[in-house]
N, C-alpha and C positions, 0 to 999 in steps of 0.2 A: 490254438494258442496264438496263430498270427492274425485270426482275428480281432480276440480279447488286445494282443498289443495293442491293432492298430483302433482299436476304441480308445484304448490310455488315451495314447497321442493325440484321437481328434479331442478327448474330451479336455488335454490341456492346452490345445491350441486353442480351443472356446474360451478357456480359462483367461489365458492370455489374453485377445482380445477384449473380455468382458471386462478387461480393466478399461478399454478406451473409452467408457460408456459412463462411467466416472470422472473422467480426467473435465476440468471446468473451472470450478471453484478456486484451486488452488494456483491454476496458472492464472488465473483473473487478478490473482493480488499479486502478481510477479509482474506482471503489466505495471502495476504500481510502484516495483522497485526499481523500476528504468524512468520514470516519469520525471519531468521539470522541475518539482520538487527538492528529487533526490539528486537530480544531477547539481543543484547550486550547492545542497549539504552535504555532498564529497568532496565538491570542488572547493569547497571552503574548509574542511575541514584537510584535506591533502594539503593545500596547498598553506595553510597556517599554520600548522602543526604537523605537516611530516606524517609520519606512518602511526605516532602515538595515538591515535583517535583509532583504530582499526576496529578494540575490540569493543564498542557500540555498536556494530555493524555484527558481531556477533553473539551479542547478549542480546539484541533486539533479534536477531533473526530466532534464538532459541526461545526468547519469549510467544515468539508470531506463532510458531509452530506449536506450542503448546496452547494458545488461543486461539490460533485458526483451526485446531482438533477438536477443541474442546466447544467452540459454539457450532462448529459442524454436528454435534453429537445432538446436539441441541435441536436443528434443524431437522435431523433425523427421527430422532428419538419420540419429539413431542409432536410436530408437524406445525413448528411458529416459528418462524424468523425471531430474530434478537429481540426488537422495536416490538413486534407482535404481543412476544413473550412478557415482557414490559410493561404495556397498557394493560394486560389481561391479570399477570399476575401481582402490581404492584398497587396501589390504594390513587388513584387521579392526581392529586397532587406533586407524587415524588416520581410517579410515573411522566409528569408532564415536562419536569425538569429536569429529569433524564435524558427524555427524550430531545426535549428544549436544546439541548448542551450538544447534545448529538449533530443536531441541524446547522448550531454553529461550528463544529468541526467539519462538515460538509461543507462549509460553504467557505472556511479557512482553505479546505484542499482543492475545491473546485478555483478557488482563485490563483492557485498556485499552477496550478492546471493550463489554465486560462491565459495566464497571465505568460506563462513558457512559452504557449505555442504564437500567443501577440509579438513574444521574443523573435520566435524564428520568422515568421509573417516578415517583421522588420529588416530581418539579418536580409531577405530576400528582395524587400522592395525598401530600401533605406529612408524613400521619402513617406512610407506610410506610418503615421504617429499609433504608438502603441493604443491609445486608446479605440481606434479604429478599427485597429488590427483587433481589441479584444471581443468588439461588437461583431465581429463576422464569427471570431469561434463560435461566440454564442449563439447568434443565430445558427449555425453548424451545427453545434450540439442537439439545440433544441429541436432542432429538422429532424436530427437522426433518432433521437429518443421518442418523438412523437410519429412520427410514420414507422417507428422500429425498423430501420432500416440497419440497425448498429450489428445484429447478430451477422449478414453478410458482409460485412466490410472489418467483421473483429479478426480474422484468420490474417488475412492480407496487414491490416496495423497490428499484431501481434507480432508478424515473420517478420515485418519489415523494423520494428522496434528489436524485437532478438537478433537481426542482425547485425545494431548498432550497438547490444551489448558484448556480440559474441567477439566486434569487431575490439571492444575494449577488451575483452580479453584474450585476444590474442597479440594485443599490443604489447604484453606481458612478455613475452617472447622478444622483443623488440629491443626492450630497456634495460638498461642494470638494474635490476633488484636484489635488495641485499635480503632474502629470503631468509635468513635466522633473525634479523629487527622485526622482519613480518610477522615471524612464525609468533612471538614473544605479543609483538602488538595487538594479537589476534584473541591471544587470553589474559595479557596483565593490562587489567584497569590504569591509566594513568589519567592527570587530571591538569595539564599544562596552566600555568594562570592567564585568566580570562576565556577557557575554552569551555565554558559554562552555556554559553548562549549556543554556540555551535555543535556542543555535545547533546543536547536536548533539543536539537535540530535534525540532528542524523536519527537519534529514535524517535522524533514523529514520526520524518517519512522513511522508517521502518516498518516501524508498528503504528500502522494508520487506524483511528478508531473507526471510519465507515467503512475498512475492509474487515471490520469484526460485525459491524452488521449487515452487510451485503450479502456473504457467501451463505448464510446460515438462511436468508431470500432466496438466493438461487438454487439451494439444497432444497428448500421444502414446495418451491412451486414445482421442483421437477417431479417430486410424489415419491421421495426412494423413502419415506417413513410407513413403509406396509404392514399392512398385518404379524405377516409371516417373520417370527424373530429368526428365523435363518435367512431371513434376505437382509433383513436389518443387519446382522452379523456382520452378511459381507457389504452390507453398502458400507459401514463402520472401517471394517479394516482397506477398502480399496482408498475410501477419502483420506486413511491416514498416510497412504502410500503418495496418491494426489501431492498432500500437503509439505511430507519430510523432501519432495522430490523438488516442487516447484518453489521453494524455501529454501532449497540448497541452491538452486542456480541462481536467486535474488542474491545471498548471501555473495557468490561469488561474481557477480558479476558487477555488487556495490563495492565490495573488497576491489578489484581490477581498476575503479575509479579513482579511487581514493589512492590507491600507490601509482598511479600514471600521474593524477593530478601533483602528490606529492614529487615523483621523479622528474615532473615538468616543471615546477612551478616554486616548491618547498627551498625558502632562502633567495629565491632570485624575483618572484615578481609577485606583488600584492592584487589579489582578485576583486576586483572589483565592481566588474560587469560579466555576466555571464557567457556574450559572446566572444569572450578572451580563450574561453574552453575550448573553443574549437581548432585551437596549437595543440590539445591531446590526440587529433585523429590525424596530423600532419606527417606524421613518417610513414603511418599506412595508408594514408590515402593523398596526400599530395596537395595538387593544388584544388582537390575536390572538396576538399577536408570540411570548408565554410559551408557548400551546399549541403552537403549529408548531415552534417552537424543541423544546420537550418530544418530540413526538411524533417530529420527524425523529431527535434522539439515542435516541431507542427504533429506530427502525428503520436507522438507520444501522448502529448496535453489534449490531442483529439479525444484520444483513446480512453483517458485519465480522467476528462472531464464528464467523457460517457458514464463512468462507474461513480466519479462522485455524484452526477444527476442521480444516478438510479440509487444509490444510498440515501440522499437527501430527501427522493419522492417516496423512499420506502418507510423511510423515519416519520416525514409528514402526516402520511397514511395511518400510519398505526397509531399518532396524535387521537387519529378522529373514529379511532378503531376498524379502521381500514387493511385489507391485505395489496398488497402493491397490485398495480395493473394499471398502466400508463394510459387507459384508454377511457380510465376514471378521471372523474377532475380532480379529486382531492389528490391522486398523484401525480397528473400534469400539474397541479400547480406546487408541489411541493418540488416538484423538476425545475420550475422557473424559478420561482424564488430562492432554491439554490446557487442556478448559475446567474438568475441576472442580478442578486447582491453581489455574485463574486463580484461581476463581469464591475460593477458599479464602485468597488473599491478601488480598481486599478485606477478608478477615474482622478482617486485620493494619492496614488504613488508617487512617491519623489525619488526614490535609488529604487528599481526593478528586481538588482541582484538581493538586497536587503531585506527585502519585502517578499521575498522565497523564500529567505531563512527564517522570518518571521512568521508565517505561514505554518511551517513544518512546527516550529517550537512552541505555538499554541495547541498544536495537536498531542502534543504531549502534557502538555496542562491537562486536556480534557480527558486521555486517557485512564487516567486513575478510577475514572466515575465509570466508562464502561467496563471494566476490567471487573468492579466489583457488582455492578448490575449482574453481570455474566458471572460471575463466581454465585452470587447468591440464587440466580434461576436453576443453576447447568447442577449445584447440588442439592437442590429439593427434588426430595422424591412425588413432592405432590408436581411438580412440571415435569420430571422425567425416568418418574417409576422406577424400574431396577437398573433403569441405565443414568440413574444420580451417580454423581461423583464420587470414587472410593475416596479414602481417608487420601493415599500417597498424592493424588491427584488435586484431593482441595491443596496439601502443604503447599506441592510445588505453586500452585495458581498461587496463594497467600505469600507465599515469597515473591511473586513475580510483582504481585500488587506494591508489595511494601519496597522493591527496588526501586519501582517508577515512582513511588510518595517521596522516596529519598530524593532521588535526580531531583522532583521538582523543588523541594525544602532547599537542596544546598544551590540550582538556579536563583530561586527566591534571594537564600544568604548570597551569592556571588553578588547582584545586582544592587540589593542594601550596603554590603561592603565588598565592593571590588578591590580591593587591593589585599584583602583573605585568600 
């Protein structure tokens, strides 16, 4: 008998560990919820609206999770990234402009990216003009993407960006927070006027549309779509684990922004520039607060702008019916032409802070169109056999579509009549 126990045990210590062997995809787009992007659409929406904006931050996070499951399955199931699945299953035409649309939401995020960490470059060397700064990321990026040097250096900018989240969330401790306005703001919709732009800001860079084509890339190069449907089983339920895991700590760690920002900021100072944000890290860090602040917007946008290359070059790719693989041209140059359009519009910037939230709120335009590519692939059984979508599964996804067409229609209405 104390043998057989001690088999249980090793076999669920295997068990256990066999989940680390999964863990990827889902912290890769958590990467993305700390990113330049997100930090200007907290800090704007904290700090102009107070705690009311909260729950976009949590209707985008329950949207992510049921799209970052749902095209992991996808990855899985069929053995085609998103983009793949795309050119393969749709007629060239609408396939093209799918994926067309795609390429510009890449290249919206990569300048968002880009364009943070030129921020922090700045904050650091005050005489160096953003546009300069933006040329060095890129050349950075493109270095690391091209030699692949990104997988060694993503641990190190991953710990060191989760430390600057963990740091906002322990700032929470710090503040008065009236935790029952939170609690309320976290699930009753409210719609302040003029918070139209800023609301449709926070779910882009929530729900980013190249982190719906990226992971469902790094699922299927890794090969977890095998033969064997008991492995598939479990690749299925550890990714879902992956996904609700690293989806909660985005959630909480945008939520921690948004009520600092609003605790610091809500009624007393209009945001303007984003290195104003760096007063949220001053009671726990002092007078270091500008550096760290500096240095994680370099390394976040570093980080960020790796995963939009590598979205950009996987979209490009499947343009020409390619599978990613950097070492190809058609996906090195679908990598440049991501970042150096981005790099090339900042060339175009007049307000920086602006021009992040504009970034974010085109990705929510584009959204609608991945959302229903991916609804239409993820439940044909002709792309994904008995693991097509159950009924319960298309609803929620068809709900999710028709929230995000709403947002965009009453953006549209705010903008024709703002004063509605």
């Amino acid at each position: 008998m104390r043998l057989i126990d001690q088999l249980r045990t090793h076999a669920r210590r295997r068990e256990a560990f066999a989940f680390l062997r999964y863990i990827g995809p889902g912290l890769l787009v958590t990467v993305g919820f700390i990113d330049p992007g997100n930090w200007a659409s907290n800090i704007a929406a904290g700090s102009s609206y107070g705690y009311s904006l909260l729950w976009v931050i949590t209707l985008g996070t329950i949207m992510l999770v049921l799209l970052q499951h749902n095209v992991a399955h996808l990855g899985i199931a069929s053995g085609l990234c998103l983009s793949e699945a795309t050119t393969k299953h749709f007629k060239p035409v609408p396939a093209r402009l799918i994926l067309g649309s795609a390429m510009l939401a890449s290249i919206s995020t990569a300048l968002a990216e880009i364009l943070g960490a030129a921020i922090g470059l700045r904050m650091l060397f005050p005489r160096l003009p953003l546009q300069a700064g933006a040329i060095l990321v890129t050349i950075a990026v493109l270095f690391m993407l091209a030699t692949n040097t990104y997988p060694k250096l993503e641990k190190f900018i991953i710990a060191f960006v989760s430390l600057i989240g963990l740091a906002f969330l322990y700032q929470l401790h710090l503040i008065n927070v009236p935790w029952g306005r939170v609690a309320v703001s976290w699930v009753r919709p409210e719609f302040p006027l003029g918070s139209m732009f800023i609301i449709m800001s926070v779910l882009g860079a929530v729900v980013m549309p190249h982190n719906l084509f990226l992971p469902s890339e790094i699922i299927q190069s890794r090969e977890w779509n095998l033969k064997d449907e008991k492995v598939i089983r479990r690749q299925l339920k550890y990714e879902f684990t992956d996904t609700l895991f690293s989806m909660g700590v985005g959630w909480a760690i945008n939520s921690a922004m948004v009520i600092i920002a609003a605790a610091a900021f809500f009624g007393r100072t209009r945001i303007t520039e984003i290195e104003q944000a760096h007063d949220m890290l001053g009671p726990l860090l002092g007078n270091t607060a500008a550096l760290v602040f500096a240095l994680a917007l370099i390394l976040a946008g570093l980080a960020s702008s790796m995963t939009a290359g590598m979205a950009g070059s996987t979209v490009f790719a499947a343009i020409f019916g390619e599978t990613y693989d950097i070492k190809d041209f058609h996906s090195r140059l679908g990598a440049a032409v991501t970042l150096i359009a981005a790099a090339a519009v900042v060339f175009l910037v007049g307000n920086p802070f602006k021009a992040l939230l504009l970034s974010q709120m085109l990705l929510s335009i584009q959204l609608p169109i991945t959302i229903l590519t991916q609804i239409r692939l993820t439940s044909s059984p002709e792309v994904m056999g008995k693991y097509a979508n159950p009924l319960l599964l298309r609803v929620l996804l068809w709900i999710v579509a028709a929230v995000v067409i709403a947002l965009n229609l009453m953006l549209a209405s705010s903008l024709v009549f703002p004063r509605l």
